[in-house]
C-alpha positions as CSV (number, residue, x, y, z in Angstrom):
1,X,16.6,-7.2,7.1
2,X,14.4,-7.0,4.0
3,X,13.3,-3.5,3.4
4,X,9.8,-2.9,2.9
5,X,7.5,1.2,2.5
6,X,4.2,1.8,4.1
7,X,1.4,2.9,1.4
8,X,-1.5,4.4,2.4
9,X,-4.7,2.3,3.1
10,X,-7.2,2.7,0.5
11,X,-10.3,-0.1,-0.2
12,X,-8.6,-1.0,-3.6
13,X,-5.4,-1.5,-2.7
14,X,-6.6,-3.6,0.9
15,X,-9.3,-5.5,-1.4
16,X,-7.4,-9.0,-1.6
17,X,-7.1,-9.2,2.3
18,X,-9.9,-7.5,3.6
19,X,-12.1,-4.3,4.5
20,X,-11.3,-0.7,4.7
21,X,-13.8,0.6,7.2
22,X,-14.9,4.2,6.9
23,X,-17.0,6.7,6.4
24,X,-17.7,7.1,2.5
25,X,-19.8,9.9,1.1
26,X,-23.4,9.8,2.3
27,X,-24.7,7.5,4.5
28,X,-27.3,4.6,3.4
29,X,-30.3,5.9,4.9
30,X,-30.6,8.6,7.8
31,X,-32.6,6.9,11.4
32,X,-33.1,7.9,14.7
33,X,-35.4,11.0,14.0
34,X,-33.3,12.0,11.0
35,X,-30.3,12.7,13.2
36,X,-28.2,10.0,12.8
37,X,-26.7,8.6,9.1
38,X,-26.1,5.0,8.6
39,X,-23.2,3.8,7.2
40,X,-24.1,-0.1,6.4
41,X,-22.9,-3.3,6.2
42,X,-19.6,-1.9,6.1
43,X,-17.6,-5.4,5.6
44,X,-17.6,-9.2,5.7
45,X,-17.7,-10.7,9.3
46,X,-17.0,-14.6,9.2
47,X,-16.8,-17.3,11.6
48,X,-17.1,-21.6,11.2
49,X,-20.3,-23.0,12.5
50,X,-19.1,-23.7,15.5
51,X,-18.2,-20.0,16.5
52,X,-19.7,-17.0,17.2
53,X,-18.7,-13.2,16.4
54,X,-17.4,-11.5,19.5
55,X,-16.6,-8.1,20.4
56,X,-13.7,-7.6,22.4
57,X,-11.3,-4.3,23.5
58,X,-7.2,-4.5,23.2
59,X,-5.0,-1.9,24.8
60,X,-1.9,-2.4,22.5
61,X,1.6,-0.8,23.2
62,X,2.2,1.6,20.5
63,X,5.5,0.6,18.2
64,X,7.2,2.9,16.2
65,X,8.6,3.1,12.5
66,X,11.2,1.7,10.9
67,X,9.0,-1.7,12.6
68,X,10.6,-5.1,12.6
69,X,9.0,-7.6,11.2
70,X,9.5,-11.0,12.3
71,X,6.1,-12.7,12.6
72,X,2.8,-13.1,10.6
73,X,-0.6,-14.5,12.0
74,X,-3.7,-15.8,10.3
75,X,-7.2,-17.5,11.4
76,X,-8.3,-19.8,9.9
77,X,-11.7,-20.1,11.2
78,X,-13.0,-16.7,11.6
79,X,-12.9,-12.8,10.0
80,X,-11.0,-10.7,12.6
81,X,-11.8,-6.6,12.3
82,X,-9.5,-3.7,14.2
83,X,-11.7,-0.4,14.5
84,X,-9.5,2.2,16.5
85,X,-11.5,4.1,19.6
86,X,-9.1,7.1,19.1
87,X,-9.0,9.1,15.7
88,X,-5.0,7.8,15.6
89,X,-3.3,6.2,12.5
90,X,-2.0,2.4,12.4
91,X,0.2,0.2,10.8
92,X,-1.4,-2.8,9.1
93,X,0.4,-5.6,7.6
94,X,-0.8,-8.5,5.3
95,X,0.4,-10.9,2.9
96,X,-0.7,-13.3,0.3
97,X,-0.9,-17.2,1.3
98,X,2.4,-18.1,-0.6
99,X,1.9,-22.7,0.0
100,X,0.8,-22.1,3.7
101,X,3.2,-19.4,4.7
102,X,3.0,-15.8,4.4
103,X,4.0,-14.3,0.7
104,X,5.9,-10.8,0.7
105,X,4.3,-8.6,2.9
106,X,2.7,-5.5,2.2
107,X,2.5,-2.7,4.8
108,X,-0.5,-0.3,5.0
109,X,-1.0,3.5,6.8
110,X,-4.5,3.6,8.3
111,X,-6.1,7.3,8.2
112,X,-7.5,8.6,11.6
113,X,-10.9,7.2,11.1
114,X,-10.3,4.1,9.4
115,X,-10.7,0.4,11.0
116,X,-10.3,-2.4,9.0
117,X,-11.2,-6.1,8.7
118,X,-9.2,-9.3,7.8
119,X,-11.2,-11.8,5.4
120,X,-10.6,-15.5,7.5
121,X,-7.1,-17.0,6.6
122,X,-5.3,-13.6,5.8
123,X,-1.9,-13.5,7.0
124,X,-1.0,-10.3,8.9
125,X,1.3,-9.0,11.5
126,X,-0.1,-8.2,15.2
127,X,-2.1,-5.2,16.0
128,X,0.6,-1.9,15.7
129,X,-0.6,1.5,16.4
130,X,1.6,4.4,16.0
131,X,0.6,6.7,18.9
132,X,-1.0,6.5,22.3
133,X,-4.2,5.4,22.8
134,X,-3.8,2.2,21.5
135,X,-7.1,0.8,22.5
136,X,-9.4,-0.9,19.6
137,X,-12.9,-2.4,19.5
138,X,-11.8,-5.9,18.2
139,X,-14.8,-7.7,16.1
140,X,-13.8,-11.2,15.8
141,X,-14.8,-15.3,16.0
142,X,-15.0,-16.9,19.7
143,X,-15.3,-20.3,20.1
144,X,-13.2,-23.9,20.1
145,X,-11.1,-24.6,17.7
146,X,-7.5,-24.0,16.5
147,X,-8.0,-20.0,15.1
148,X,-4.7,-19.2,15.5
149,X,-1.5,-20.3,13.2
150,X,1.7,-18.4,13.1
151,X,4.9,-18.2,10.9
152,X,8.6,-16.9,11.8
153,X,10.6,-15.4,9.2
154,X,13.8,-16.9,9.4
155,X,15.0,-12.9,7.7
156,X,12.9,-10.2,9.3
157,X,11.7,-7.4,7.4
158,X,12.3,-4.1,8.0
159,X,9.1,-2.1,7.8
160,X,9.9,1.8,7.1
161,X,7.7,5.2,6.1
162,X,7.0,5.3,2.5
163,X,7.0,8.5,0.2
């Protein structure tokens, strides 16, 4: 297997294949009665024409590191954001489009508090949280079309805790 260290999640390091979503400094303006602050516009939901954004809830086993890596995902026709409904870490995996397959993979350490969202055609590995609950508020296209391609490594990677 192909070793490869989690680094933590941070919105320059994640910029290439998506969104970090979290709270940053003030909000953009404070509503409802001045009790509530709004954090806006907080990434870049996508979808084709003929889709629509959806918002669905996953209950996902929670994995464990070192994490084998054997398969990468990407959708071609829609955005796809994770945003945890526990304050529990995950383990989010991505890689450049290397001539229609998945590059090297890089492997990310959410924060509690931090959701994030895939820009359309990003390769990534399924949805891995690290601890019980693993449910997630899952913002993403709906509609016809193939959205879904996968590749197999034919060497899996080996996914351990970085420094």
């Amino acid at each position: 297997m192909i070793p490869i260290l989690t680094e933590p999640l941070t919105a320059a390091a994640f910029a290439p294949f998506g969104d970090v979503i979290e709270l940053k400094g003030a909000p953009d303006k404070i509503i409802n009665q001045g009790l509530c602050g709004r954090h806006h516009d907080l990434a870049r939901v996508e979808t084709d024409a003929e889709g629509r954004v959806g918002i669905s809830l996953f209950d996902a086993e929670p994995r464990a590191l070192p994490y084998q890596l054997e398969m990468m995902e990407r959708h071609p026709l829609g955005s796809q954001a994770f945003l945890p409904l526990a304050p529990t870490s995950f383990l989010v995996i991505v890689a450049a489009d290397d001539g229609d397959r998945p590059g090297k993979p890089r492997a990310f350490l959410t924060a509690p508090g931090q959701g994030i969202n895939l820009f359309r055609n990003t390769w990534h590995g399924v949805l891995t949280p690290l601890s019980p609950p693993g449910v997630f508020a899952v913002v993403d296209r709906i509609g016809p079309g193939d959205n879904l391609q996968e590749y197999w490594f034919d060497t899996p990677y080996r996914v351990e805790a970085g420094a």
